[in-house]
C-alpha positions in Angstrom: 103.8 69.7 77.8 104.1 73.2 78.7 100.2 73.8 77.6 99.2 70.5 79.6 100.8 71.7 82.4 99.2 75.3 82.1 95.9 73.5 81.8 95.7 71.2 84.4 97.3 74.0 86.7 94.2 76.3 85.9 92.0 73.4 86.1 92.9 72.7 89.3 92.7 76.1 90.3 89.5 76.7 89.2 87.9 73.7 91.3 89.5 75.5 94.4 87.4 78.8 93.4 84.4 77.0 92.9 84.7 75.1 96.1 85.4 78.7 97.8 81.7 80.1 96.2 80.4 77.0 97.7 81.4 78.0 101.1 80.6 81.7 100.7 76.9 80.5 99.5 76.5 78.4 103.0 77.8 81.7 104.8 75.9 84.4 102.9 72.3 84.0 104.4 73.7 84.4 107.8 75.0 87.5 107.5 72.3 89.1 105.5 70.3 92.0 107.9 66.7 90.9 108.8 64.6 91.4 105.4 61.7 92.2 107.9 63.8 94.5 110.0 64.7 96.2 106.6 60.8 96.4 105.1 60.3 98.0 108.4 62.1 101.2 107.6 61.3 100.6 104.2 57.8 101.7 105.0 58.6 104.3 107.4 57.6 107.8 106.6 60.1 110.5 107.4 59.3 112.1 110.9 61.7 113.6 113.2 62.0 111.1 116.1 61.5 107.7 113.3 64.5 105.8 110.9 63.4 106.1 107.5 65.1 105.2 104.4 66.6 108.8 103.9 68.3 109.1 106.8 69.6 105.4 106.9 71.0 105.8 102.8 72.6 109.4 103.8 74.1 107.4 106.8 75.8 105.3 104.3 76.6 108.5 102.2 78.7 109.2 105.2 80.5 106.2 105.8 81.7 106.1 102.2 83.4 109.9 102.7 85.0 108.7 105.7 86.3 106.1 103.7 87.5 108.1 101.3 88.5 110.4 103.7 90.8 108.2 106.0 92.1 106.1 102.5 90.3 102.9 103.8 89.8 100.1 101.2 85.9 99.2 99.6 86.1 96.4 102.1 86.5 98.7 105.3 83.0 100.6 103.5 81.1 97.3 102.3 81.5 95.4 105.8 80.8 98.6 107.8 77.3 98.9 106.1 76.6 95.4 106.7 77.3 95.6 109.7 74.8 99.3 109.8 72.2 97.1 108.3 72.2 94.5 110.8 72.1 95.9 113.7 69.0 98.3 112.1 67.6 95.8 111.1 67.6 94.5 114.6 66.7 97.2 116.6 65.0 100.1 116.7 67.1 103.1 116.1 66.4 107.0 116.9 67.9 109.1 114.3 69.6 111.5 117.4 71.9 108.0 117.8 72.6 107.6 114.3 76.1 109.2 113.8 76.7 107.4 116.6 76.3 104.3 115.2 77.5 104.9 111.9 81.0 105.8 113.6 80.8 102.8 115.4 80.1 100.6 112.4 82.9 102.2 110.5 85.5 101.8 113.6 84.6 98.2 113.8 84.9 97.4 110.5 88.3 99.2 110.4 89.7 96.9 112.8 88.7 94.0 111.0 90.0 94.8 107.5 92.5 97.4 107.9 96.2 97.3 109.1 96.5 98.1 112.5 98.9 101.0 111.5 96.1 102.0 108.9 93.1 102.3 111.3 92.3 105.6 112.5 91.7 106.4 116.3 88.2 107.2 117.7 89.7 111.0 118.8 90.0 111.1 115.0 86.9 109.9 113.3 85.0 112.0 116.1 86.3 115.2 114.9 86.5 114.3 111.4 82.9 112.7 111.5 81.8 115.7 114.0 79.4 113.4 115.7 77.9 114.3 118.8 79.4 111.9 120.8 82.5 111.3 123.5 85.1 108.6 123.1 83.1 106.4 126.0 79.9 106.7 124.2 81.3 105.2 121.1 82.7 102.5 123.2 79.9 102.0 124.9 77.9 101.2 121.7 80.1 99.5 120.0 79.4 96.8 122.7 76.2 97.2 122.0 76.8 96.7 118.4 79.0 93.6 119.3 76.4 92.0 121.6 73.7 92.4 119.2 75.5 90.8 116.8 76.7 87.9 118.7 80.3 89.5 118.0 80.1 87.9 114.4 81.0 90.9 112.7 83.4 89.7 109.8 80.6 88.8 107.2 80.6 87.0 103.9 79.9 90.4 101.9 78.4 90.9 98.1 82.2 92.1 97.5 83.4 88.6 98.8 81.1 87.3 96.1 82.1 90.1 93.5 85.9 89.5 93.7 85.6 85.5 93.3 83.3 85.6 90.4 85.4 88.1 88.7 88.3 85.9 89.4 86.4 82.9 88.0 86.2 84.8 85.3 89.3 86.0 84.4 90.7 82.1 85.2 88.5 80.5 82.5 88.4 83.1 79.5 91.3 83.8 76.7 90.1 87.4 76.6 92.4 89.7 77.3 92.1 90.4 81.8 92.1 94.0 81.5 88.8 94.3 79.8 86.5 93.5 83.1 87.8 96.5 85.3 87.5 95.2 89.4 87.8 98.9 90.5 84.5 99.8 88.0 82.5 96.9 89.3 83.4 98.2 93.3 82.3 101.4 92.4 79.0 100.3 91.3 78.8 98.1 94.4 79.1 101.0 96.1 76.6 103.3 94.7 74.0 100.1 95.0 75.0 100.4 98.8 73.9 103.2 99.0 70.6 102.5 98.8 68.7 100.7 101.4 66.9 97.8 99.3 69.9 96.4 98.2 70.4 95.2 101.5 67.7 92.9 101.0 69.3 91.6 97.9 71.4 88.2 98.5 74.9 89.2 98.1 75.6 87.0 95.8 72.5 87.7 93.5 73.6 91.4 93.6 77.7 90.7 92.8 76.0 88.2 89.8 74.2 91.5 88.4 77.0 93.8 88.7 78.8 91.4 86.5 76.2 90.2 84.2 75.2 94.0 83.2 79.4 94.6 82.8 79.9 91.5 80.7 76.7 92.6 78.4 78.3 96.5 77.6 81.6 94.4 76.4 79.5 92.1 74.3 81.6 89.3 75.1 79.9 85.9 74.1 82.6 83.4 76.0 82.6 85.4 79.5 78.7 85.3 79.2 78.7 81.9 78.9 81.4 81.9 82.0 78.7 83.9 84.1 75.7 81.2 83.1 78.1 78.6 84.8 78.4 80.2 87.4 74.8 81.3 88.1 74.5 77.5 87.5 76.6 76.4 90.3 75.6 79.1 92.7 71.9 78.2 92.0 70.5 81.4 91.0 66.6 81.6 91.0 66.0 82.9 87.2 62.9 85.1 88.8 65.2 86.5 91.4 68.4 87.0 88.8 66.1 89.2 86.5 64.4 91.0 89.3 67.3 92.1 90.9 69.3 93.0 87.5 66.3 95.4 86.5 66.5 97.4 90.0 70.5 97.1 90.4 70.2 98.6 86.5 68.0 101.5 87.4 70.4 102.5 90.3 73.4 102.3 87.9 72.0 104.4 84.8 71.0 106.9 88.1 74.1 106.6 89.5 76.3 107.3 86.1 78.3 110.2 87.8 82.6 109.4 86.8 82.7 108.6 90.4 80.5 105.8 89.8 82.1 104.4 86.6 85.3 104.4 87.1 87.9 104.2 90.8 88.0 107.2 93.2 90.5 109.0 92.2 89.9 112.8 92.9 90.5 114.5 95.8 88.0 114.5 98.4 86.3 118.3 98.5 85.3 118.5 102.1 82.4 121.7 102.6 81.9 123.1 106.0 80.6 126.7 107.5 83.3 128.8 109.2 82.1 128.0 112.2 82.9 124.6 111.8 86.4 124.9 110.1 87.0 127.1 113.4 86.6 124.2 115.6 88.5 121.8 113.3 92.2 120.6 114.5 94.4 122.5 112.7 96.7 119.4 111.4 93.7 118.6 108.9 94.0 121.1 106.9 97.7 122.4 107.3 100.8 120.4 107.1 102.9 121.1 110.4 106.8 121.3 110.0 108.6 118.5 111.6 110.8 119.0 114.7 114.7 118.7 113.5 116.6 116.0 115.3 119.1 116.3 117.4 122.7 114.7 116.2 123.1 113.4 118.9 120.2 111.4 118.9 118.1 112.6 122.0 114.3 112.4 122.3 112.9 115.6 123.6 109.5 114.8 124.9 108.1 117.9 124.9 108.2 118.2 121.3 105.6 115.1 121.0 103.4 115.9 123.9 99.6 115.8 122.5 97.8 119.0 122.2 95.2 117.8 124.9 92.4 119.7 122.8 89.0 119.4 123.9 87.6 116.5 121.2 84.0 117.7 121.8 82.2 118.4 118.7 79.2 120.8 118.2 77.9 120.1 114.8 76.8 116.4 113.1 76.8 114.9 109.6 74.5 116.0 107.1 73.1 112.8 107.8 71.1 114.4 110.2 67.9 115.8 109.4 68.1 119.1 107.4 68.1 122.3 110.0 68.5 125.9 109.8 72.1 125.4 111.6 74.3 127.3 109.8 77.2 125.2 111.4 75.6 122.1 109.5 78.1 120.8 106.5 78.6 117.5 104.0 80.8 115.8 102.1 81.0 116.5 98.4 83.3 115.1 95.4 82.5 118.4 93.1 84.9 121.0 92.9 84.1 124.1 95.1 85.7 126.4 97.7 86.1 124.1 100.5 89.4 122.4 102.5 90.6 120.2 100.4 92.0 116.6 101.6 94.0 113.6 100.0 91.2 110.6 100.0 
């Protein structure tokens, strides 16, 4: 009785899943950025006043170490490129507005996904981000953003698609569930991110990759036969399926770095010029001691006044187009002599 139970209980469950991935596919094209908006910058050449490719897939270079940076989740990452792509694939962008954008996209997306007590504050991501950009100017366009969106900025996301199937997965096999690792699979999603034409790829196509090319490194016959279900019921265009798999294959085998094949676990290694460190808030790299308390259980106020320090910044993301700046700087995961921070 015990087995019929289990059975009709995952049964059950699984018709709830699949009912889900038909809501997600009704949701998926209208969240997808312009494909013509996208071949747009696709054929741009690189010029100095133009948004090409480069410059967009450093962009998203960016977002992910401010990810890592402030200890946001892959969804916080995943739904601020979408939301990148959209609105560049709407408009047409100067690469001097860029960082601005790309802070924007990340503050927005924070809001959506994050706890409130997890979401940093703009005075934050500007000096982290070192964009050249005030407070009000990132308000200002992230009404821009918003309006240019419609305000529909929560999207049905290739990670939406990636965390059902692999739970579709893991509900209708006997294998053992530790074998298909979710934090691998993000990674990859990640490093496809960051290159621009995978924003043409359906989401859904694109998770269906990720997990086909997993499924065939375990040899598994029984969750390949799970995954040709479900590219059944999500009607997956057999042209389309092996297109994308060759390209999202490419970028993978490129992309074979540890932090690439397995979670993001090292400490993010953050490389700036003296200059820059010397503009920097102290508390970013240093650890302040805490005021004691008094017994008696007073507040004094003038311990927990803020600093009032200029949030101005002078130097941008390496985003920006390569100069002879010698305040310029990047993010990096290698080890090196650099500030070091918790991601």
């Amino acid at each position: 009785m015990k087995d019929l139970r289990a059975e009709y209980s995952a049964g059950r469950e699984g018709v709830q899943l699949f009912g889900l991935l038909s809501l997600y596919l009704e949701q998926e094209q209208r969240f997808q950025p312009r494909e013509k908006g996208l071949s747009l910058i696709e054929a741009t050449p690189e010029d100095d006043n133009t948004l090409c490719p480069r410059l967009r897939n450093a962009k998203v270079e960016d977002l992910r170490s401010l990810t890592n940076f402030f200890g946001s989740c892959t969804e916080t990452f995943v739904l601020a490129v979408n939301i990148l792509d959209r609105f560049l694939a709407l408009m047409k962008v100067k690469p001097k507005h860029l960082s601005c954008i790309g802070v924007c996209c990340f503050l927005l997306a924070a809001r959506i996904i994050e706890e409130e007590c997890n979401v940093p504050s703009t005075h934050d991501v500007i000096r982290i981000s070192q964009c050249k950009c005030t407070a009000s100017d990132i308000k200002r366009m992230e009404k821009i953003i918003s309006e240019k969106l419609h305000y529909e900025l929560e999207a049905t996301t290739a990670l939406n698609f990636l965390h059902l199937y692999h739970t579709i997965v893991l509900c209708h096999t006997s294998e053992r569930k530790e074998i298909l690792s979710l934090d691998k699979l993000e990674a990859q999603l990640k490093a496809c991110h960051c290159r621009l034409t995978f924003s043409k790829a359906k989401p859904s196509v694109l998770a269906l990759c990720l997990l086909n090319l997993e499924v065939e490194t375990l040899k598994s016959i029984e969750l390949l036969e799970i995954l040709l279900l479900v590219k059944k019921h999500s009607k997956v265009n057999d042209t389309e399926f092996i297109y994308w798999r060759e390209l999202v294959s490419k970028c993978l085998a490129e992309y074979s770095s540890p932090e690439c094949c397995k979670p993001d676990l090292k400490k993010l290694v953050w490389i700036v010029s003296r200059r820059t460190a010397q503009n920097l808030h102290n508390s970013y790299y240093s650890v302040p001691e805490l005021p004691t308390i008094p017994e008696g259980g007073c507040f004094d106020e003038s311990e927990s006044e803020d600093s009032g320090e200029d949030t101005s910044c002078e130097e941008s993301l390496s985003s920006s187009p390569s100069s002879d700046q010698d305040c310029t700087f990047f993010f990096s995961f290698k080890v090196a002599q650099a500030l070091c921070f918790p991601s």
